[in-house]
TORDOPA-635636 format. One record per residue: x, y, z of N, C-alpha, C in turn. Coordinates in nm, 3 decimals, always signed. Each point is the difference from the previous one (the first is absolute). Example, Ala and Ser with C-alpha at 12.3 -4.5 7.8 and 13.67 -1.06 7.14 Angstrom:
2
{{+1.319 -0.569 +0.780} {-0.089 +0.119 +0.000} {+0.090 +0.120 +0.000}}
{{-0.035 +0.105 -0.072} {+0.082 +0.119 +0.006} {-0.077 +0.109 +0.073}}
end
This chain:
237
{{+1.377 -5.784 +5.028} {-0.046 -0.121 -0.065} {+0.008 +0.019 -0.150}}
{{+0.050 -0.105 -0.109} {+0.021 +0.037 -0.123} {-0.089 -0.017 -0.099}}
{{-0.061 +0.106 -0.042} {-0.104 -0.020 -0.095} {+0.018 -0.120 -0.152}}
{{-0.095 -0.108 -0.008} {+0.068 -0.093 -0.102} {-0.100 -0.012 -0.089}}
{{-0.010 -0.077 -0.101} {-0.161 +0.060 -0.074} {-0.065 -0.135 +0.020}}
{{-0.141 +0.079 +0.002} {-0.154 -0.050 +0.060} {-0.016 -0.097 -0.108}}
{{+0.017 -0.018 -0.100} {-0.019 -0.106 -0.109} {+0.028 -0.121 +0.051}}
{{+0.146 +0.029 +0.048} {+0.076 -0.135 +0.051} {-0.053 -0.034 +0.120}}
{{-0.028 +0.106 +0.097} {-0.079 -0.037 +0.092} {-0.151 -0.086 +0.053}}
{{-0.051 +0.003 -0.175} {-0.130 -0.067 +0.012} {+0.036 -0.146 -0.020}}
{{+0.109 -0.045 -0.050} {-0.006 -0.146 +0.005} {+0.024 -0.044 +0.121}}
{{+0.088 +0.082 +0.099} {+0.044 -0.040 +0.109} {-0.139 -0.014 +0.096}}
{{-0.103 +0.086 -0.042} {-0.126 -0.041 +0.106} {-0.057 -0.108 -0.056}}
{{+0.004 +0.000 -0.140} {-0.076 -0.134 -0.048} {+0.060 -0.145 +0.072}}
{{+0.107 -0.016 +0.072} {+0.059 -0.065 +0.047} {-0.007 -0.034 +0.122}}
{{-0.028 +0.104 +0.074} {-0.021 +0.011 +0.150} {-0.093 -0.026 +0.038}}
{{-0.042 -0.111 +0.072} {-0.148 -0.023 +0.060} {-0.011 +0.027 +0.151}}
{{+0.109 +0.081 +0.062} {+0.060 -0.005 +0.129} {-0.023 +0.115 +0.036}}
{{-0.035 +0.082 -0.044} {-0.029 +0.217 +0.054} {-0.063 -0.028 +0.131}}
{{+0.000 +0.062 +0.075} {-0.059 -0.006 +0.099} {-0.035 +0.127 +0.032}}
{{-0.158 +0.022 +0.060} {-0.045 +0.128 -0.004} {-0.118 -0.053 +0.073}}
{{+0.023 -0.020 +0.158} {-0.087 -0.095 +0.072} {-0.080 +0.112 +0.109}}
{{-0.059 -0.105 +0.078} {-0.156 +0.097 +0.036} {+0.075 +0.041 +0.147}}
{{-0.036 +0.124 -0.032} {+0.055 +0.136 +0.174} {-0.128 +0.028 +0.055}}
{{+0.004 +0.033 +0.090} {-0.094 +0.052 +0.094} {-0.017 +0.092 -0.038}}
{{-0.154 +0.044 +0.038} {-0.056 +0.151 -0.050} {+0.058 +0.111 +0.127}}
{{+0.098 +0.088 -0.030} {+0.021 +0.080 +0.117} {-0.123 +0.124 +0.001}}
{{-0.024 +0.032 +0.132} {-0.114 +0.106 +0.011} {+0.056 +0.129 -0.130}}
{{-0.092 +0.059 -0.038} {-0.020 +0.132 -0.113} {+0.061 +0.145 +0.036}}
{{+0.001 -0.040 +0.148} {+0.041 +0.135 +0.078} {+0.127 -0.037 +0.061}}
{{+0.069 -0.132 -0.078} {+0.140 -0.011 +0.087} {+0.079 -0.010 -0.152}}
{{+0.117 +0.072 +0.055} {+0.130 -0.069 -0.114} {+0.054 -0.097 +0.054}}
{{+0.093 -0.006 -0.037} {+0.091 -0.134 +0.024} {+0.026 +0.012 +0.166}}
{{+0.056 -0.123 +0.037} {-0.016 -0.032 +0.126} {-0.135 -0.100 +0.044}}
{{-0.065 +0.016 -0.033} {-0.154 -0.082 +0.068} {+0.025 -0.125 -0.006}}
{{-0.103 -0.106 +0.048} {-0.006 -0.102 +0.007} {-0.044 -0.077 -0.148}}
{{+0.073 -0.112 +0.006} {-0.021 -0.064 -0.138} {+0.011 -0.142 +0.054}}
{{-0.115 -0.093 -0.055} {+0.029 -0.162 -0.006} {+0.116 -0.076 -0.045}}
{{+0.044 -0.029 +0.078} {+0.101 -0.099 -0.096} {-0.017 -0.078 -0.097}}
{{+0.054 -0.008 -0.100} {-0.032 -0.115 -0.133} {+0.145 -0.039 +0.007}}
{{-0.001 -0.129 -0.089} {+0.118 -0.025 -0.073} {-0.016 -0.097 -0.113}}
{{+0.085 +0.007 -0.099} {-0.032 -0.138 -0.127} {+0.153 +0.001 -0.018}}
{{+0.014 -0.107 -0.130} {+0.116 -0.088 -0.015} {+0.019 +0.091 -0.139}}
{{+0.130 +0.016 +0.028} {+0.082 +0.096 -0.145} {+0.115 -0.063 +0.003}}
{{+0.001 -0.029 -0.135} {+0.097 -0.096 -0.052} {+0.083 -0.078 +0.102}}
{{-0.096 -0.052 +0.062} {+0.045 -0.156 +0.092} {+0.045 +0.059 +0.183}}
{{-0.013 +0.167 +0.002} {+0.005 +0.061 +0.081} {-0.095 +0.026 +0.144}}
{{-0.030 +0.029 +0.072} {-0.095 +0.047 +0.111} {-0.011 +0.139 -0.005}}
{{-0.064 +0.108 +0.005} {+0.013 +0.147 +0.078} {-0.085 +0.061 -0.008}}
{{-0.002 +0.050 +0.141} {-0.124 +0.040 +0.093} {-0.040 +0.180 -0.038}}
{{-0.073 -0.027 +0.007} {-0.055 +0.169 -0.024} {-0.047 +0.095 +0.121}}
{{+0.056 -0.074 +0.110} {-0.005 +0.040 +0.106} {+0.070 +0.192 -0.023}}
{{-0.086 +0.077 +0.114} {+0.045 +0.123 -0.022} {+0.148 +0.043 -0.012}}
{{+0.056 -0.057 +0.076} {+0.147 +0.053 +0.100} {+0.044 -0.106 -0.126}}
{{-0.002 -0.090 -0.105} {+0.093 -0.034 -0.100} {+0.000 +0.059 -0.122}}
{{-0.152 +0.108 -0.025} {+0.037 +0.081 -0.075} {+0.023 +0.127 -0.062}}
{{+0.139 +0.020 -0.071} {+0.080 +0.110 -0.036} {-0.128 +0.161 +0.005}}
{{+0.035 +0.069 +0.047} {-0.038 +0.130 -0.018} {-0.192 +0.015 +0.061}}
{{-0.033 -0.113 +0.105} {-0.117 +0.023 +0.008} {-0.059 +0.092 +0.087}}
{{+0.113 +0.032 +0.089} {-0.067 +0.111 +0.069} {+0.052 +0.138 -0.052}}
{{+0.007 -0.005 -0.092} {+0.054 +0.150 -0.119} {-0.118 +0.069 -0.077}}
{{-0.032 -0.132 -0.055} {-0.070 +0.017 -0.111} {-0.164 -0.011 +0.012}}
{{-0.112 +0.079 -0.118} {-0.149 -0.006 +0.029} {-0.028 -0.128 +0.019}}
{{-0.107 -0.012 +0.025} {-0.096 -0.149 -0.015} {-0.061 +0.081 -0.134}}
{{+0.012 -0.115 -0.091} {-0.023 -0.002 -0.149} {-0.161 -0.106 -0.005}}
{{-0.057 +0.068 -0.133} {-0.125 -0.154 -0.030} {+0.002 -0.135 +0.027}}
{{+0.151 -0.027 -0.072} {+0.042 -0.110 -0.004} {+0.164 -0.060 +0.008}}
{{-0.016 -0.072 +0.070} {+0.148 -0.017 +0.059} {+0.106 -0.023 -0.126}}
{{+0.081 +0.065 +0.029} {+0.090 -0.013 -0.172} {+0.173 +0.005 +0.062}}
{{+0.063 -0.116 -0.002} {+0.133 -0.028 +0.040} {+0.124 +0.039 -0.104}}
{{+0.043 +0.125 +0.015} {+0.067 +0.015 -0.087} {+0.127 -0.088 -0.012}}
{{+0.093 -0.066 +0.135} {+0.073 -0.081 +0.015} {-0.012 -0.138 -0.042}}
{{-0.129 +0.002 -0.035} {-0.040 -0.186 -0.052} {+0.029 +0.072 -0.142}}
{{-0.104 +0.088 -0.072} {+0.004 +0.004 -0.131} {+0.147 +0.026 -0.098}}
{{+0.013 +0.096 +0.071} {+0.138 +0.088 -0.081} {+0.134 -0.063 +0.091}}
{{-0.002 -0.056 +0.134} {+0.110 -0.070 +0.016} {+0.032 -0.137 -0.015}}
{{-0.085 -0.056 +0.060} {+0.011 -0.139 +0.006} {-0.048 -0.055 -0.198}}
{{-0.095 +0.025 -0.062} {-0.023 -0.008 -0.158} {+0.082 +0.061 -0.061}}
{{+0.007 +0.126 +0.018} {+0.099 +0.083 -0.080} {-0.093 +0.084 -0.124}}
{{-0.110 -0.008 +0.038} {-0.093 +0.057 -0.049} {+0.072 +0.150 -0.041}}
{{-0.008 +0.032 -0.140} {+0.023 +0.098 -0.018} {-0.067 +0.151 -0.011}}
{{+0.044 +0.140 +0.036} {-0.100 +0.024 +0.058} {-0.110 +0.094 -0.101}}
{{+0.071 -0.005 -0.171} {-0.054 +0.044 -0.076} {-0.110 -0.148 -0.042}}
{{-0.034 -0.093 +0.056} {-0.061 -0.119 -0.012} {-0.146 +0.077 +0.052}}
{{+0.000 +0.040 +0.120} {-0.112 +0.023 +0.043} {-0.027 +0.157 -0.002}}
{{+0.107 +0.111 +0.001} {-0.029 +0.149 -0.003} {+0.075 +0.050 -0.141}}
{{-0.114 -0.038 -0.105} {+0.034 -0.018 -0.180} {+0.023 +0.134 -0.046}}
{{+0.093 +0.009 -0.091} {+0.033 +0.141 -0.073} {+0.040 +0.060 +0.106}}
{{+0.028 -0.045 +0.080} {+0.107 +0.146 +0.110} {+0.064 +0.057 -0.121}}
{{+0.062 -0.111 -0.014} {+0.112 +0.093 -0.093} {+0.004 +0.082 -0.111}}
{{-0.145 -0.008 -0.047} {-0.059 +0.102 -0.070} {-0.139 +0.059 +0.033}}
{{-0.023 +0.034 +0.090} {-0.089 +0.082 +0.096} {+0.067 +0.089 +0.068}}
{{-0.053 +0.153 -0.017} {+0.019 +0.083 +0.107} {-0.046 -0.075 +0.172}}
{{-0.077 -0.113 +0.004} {-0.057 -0.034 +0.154} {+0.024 -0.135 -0.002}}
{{+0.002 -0.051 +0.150} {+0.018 -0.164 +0.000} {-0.110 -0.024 -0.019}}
{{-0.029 -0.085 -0.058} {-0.203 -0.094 -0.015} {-0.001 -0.090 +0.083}}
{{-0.123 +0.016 +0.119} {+0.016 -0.120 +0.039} {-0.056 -0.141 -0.051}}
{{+0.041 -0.099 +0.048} {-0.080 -0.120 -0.101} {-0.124 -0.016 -0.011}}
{{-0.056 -0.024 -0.120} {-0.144 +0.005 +0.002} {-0.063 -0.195 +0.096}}
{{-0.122 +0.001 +0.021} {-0.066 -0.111 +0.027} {+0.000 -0.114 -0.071}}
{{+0.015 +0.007 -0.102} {+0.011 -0.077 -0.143} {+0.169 -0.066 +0.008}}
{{+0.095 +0.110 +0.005} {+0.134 -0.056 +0.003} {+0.050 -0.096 +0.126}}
{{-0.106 +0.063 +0.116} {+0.089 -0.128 +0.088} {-0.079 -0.136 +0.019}}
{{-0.118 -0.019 -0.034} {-0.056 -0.084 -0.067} {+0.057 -0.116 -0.071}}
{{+0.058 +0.082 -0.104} {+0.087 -0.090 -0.110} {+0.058 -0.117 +0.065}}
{{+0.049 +0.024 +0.144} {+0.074 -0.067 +0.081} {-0.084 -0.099 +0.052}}
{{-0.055 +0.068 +0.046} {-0.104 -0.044 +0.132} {-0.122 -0.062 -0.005}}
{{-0.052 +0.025 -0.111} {-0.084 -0.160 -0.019} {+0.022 -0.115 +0.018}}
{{+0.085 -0.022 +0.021} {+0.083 -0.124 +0.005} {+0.102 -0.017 +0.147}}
{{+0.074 +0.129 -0.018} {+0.086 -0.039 +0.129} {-0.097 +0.098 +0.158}}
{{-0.028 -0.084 +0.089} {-0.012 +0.038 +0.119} {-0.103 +0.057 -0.023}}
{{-0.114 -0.062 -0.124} {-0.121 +0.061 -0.046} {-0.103 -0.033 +0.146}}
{{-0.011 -0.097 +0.075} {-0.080 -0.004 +0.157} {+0.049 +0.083 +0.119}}
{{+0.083 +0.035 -0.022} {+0.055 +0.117 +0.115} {-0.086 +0.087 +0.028}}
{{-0.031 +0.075 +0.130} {-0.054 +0.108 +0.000} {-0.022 +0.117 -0.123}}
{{+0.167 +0.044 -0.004} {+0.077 +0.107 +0.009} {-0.127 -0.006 -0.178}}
{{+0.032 -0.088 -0.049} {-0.021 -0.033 -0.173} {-0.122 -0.026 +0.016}}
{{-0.117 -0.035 +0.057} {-0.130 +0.006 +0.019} {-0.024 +0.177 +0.017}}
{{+0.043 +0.028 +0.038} {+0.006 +0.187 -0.001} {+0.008 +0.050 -0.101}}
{{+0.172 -0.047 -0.027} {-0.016 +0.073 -0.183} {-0.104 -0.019 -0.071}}
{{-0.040 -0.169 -0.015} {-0.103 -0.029 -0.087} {-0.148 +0.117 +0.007}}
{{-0.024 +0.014 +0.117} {-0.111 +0.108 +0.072} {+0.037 +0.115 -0.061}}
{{+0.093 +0.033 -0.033} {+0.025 +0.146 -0.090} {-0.038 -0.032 -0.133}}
{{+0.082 -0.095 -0.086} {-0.043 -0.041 -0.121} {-0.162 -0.023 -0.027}}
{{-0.038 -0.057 +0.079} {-0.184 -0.047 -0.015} {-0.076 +0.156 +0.015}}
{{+0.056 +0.089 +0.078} {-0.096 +0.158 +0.038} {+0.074 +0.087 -0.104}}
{{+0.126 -0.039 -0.098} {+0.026 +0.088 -0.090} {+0.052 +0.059 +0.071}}
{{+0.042 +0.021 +0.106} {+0.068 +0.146 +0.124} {+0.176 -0.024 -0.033}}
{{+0.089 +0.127 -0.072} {+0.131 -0.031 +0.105} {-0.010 -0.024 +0.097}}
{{+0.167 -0.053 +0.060} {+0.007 -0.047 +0.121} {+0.044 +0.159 +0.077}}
{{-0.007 +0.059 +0.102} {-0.029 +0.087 +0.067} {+0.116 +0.042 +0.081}}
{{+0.120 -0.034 -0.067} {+0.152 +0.022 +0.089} {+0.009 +0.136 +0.040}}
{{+0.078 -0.005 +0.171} {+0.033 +0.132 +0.035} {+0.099 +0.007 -0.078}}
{{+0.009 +0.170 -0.055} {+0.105 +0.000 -0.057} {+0.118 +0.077 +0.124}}
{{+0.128 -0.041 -0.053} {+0.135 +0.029 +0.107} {+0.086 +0.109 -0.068}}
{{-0.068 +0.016 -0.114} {+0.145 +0.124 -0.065} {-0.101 +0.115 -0.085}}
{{+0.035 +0.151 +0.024} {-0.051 +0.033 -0.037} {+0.073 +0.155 +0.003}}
{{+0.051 +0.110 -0.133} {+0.074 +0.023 +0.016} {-0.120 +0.196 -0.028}}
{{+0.064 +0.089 +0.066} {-0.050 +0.103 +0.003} {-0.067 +0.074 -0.115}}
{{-0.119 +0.036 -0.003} {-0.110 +0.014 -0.109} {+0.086 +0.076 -0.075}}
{{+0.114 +0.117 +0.025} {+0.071 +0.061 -0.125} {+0.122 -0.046 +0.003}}
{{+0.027 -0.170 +0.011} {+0.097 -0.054 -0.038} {-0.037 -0.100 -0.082}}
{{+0.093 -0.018 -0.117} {-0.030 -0.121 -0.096} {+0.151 -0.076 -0.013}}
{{-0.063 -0.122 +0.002} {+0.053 -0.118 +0.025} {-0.021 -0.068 -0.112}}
{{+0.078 -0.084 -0.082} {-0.005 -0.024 -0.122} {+0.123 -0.179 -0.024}}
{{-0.109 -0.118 +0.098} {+0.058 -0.069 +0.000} {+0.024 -0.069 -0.136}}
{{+0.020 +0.001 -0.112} {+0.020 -0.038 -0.129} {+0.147 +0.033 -0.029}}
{{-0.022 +0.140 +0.032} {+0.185 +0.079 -0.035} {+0.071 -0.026 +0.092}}
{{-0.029 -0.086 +0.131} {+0.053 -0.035 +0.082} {+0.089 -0.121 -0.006}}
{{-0.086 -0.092 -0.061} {+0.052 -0.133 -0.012} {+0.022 -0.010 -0.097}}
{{+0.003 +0.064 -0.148} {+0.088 +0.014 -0.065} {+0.115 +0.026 +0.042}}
{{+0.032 +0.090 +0.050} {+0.119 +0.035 +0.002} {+0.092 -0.072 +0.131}}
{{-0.102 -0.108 +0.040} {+0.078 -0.128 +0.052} {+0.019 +0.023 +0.134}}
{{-0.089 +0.064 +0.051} {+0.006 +0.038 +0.158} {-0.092 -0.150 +0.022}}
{{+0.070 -0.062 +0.142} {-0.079 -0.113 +0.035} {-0.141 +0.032 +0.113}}
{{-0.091 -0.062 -0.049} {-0.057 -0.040 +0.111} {-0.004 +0.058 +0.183}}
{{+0.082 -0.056 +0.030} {+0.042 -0.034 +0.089} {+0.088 +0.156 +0.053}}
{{+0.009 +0.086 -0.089} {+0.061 +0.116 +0.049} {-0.062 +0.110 +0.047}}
{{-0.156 -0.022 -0.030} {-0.102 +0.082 +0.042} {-0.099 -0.071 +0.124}}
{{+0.001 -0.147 +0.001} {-0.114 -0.080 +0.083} {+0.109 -0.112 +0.051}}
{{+0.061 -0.011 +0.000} {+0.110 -0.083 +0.099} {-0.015 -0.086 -0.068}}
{{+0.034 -0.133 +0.094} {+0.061 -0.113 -0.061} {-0.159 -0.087 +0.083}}
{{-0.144 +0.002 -0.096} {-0.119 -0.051 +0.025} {+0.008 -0.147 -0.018}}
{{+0.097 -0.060 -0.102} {+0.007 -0.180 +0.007} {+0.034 -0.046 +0.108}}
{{+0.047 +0.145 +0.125} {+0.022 -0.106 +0.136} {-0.134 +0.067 +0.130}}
{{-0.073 +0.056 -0.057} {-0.107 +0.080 +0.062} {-0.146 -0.154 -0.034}}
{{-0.099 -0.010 +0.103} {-0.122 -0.034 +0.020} {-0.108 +0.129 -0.030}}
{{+0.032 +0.074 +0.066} {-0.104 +0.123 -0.014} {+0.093 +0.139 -0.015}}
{{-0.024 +0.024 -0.118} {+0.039 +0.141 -0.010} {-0.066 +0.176 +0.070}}
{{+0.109 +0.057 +0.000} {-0.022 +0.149 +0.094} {+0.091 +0.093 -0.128}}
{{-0.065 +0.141 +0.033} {+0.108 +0.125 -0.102} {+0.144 -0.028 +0.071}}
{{+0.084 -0.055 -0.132} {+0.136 -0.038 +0.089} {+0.073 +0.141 -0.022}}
{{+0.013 +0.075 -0.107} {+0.056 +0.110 -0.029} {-0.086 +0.147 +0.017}}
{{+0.079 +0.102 +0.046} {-0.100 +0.116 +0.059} {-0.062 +0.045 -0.117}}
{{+0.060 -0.006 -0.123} {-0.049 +0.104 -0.110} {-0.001 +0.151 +0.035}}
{{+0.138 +0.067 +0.050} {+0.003 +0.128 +0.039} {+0.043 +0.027 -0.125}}
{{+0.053 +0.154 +0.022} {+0.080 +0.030 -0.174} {+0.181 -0.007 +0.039}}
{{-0.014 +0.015 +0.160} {+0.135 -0.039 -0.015} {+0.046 -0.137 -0.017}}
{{-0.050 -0.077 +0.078} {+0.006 -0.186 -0.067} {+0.019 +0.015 -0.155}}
{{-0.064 +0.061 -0.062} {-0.008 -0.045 -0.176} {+0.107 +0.079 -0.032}}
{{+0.056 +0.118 +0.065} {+0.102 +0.059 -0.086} {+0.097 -0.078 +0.042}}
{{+0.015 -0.079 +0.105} {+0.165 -0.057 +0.009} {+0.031 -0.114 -0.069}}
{{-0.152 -0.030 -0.085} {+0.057 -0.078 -0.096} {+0.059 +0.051 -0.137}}
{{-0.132 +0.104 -0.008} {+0.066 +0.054 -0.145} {+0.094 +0.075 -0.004}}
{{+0.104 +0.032 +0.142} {+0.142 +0.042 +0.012} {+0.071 -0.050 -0.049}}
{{-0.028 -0.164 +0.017} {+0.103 -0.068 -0.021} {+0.109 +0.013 -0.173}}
{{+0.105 -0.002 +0.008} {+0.078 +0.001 -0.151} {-0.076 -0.106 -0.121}}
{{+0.018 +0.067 -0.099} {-0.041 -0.108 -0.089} {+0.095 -0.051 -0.066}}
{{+0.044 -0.132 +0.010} {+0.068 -0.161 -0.027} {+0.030 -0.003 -0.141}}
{{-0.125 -0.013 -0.068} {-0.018 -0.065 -0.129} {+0.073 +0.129 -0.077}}
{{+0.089 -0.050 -0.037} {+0.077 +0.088 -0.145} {-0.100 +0.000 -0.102}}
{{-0.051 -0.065 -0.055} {-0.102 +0.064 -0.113} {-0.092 +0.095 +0.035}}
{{-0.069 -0.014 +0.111} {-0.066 +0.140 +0.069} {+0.120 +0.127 +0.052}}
{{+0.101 -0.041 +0.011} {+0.041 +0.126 -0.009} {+0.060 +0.098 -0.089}}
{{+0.020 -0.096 -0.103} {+0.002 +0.033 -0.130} {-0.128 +0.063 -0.081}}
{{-0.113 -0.079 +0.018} {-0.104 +0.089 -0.033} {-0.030 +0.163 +0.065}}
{{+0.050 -0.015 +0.136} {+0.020 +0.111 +0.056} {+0.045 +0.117 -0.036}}
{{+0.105 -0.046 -0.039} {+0.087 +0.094 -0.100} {-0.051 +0.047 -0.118}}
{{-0.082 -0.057 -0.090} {-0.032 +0.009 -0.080} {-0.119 +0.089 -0.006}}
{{-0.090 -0.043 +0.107} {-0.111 +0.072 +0.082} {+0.046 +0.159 +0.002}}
{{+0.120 +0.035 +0.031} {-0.004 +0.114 +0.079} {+0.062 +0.069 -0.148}}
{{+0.076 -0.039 -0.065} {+0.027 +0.073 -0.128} {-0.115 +0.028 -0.071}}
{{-0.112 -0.066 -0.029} {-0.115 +0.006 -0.078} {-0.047 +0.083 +0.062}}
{{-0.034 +0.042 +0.123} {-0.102 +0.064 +0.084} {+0.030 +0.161 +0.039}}
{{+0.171 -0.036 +0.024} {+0.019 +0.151 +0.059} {-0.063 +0.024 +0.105}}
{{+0.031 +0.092 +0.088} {-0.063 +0.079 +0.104} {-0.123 +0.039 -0.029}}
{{-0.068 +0.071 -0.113} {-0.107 +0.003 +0.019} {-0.131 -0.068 -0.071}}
{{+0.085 -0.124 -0.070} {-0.093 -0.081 -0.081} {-0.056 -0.070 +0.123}}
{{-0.084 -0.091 -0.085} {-0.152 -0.110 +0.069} {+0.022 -0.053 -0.112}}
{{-0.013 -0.180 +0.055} {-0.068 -0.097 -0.080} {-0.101 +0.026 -0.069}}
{{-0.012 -0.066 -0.099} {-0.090 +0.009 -0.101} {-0.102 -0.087 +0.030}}
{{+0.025 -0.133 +0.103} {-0.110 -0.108 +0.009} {+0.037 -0.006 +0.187}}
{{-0.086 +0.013 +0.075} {+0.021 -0.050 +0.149} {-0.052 +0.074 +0.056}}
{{+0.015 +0.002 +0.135} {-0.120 +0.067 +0.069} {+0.066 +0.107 +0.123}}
{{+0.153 +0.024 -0.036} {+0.066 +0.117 +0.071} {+0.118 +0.053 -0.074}}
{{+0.010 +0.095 -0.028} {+0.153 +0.072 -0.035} {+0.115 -0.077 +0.017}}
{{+0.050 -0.064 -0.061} {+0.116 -0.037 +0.053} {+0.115 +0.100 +0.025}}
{{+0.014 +0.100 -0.073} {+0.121 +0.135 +0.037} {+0.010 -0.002 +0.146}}
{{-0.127 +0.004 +0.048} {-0.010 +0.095 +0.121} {+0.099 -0.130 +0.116}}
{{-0.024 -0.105 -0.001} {+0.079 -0.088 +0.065} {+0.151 -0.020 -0.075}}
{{+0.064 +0.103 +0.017} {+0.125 -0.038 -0.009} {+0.103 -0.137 -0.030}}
{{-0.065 -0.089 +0.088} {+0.079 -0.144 +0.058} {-0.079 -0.087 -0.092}}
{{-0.135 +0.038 -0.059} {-0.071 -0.132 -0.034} {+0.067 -0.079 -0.099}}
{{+0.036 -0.108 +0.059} {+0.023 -0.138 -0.070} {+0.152 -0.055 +0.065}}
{{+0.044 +0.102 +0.025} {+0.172 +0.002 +0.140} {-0.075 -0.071 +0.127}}
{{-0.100 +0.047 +0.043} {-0.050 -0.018 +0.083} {-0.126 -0.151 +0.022}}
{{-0.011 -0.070 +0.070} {-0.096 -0.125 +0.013} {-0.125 +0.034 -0.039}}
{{-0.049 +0.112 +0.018} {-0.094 +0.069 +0.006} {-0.019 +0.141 -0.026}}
{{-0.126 +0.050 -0.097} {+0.012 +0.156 +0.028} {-0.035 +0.025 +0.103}}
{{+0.058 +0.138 -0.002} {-0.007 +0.075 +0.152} {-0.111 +0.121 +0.011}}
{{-0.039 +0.023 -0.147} {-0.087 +0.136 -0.057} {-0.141 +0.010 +0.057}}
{{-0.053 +0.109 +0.063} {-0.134 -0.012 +0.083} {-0.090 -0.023 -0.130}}
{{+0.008 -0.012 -0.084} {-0.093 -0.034 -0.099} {-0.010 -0.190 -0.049}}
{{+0.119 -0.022 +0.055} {-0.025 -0.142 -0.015} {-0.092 -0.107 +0.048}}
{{-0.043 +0.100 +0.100} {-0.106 -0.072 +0.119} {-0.105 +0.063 +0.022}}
{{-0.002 +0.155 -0.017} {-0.125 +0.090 +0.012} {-0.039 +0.056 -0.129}}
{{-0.110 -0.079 -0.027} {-0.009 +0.049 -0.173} {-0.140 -0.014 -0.006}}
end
């Protein structure tokens, strides 16, 4: 999914009176997905659709969450972008999730009598975040550093699938170390990075280190040839 900027994105909600983020059944505490849920349905943009279990995407995958949150309405059907609601990814070592206040912004207004938004509101009034299971979570001496990630223009969608066509999300990617190295196998494309590369490795020599960063670059041979470093210090630090 292509990251576009959130600026532009706020006029597009100022516009939309149509989000839909309608009232689900409470599934039991001790069940994930699969359980029984009420049917609802409301009218999206002149549309019908049922929230019946078996119509939606990923529900027997994924936790039962606080509050029902459609990633296929927001980020597919709106186009909701996804630095709109999980801010500074791109400059955060961590994704944030949205605060109470931000989805609000929306929701006072749209589908403010719904269950789902009588809930949120119940967080906002007790001061409480909202209480999401979390689905990704990467090994206590591994660091993960989604900022340098999406800088460097990795999508979305290459770590957590393709969620604008997901209802309820599940860990779509294992987060092993071999999964992550076959990305940062991959060749690197961009001629100006490999040019810096070059440049990299004359400055550094075999047994130089950067002066600013948080691993040797010598010691990775390939770094900047490569999609990714490959250096056990890039990740265990």
């Amino acid at each position: 999914m292509t990251l576009r900027n959130p600026i532009l994105l706020s006029a597009t909600l100022l516009g939309t009176a149509l989000i839909a983020l309608t009232a689900l059944a409470v599934r039991p505490q001790s069940s994930r997905a699969g359980a029984s849920v009420i049917a609802a349905s409301a009218s999206v943009q002149g549309a019908q659709f049922s929230l019946d279990p078996d119509t939606l995407v990923g529900w027997d995958r994924g936790p039962a969450q606080p509050i029902f949150f459609s990633h296929r309405r927001h980020a597919g059907v709106y186009e909701i972008d996804c630095l709109y609601c999980h801010t500074n990814t791109d400059r955060s070592p961590v994704a944030p999730m949205p605060t109470v206040d931000l989805c609000l912004g929306c929701h006072l207004v749209v589908k403010a009598a719904s269950t789902e938004i009588q809930k949120l509101r119940g967080y906002q009034e007790r001061g409480e975040p909202i209480p999401w299971e979390r689905l990704y979570k990467v090994a206590d001496f591994v660091q993960f550093n989604h900022g340098r990630h999406i800088r460097a223009e990795v999508e979305c969608e290459e770590c957590h699938g393709k969620v604008e066509e997901h209802d309820v999300l599940w860990q779509w990617s294992p987060l092993t170390m071999g999964w992550c190295l076959e990305c940062h196998w991959e060749p690197q494309e961009d001629e100006a990075k490999l040019a810096q590369a070059a440049e990299n490795a004359a400055r550094f020599g075999e047994a130089g280190r950067e002066s600013h960063g948080l691993y040797p670059r010598s010691i990775d041979s390939d770094y900047g040839v490569l999609a990714g470093p490959i250096d056990c210090a890039a990740c265990h630090y």
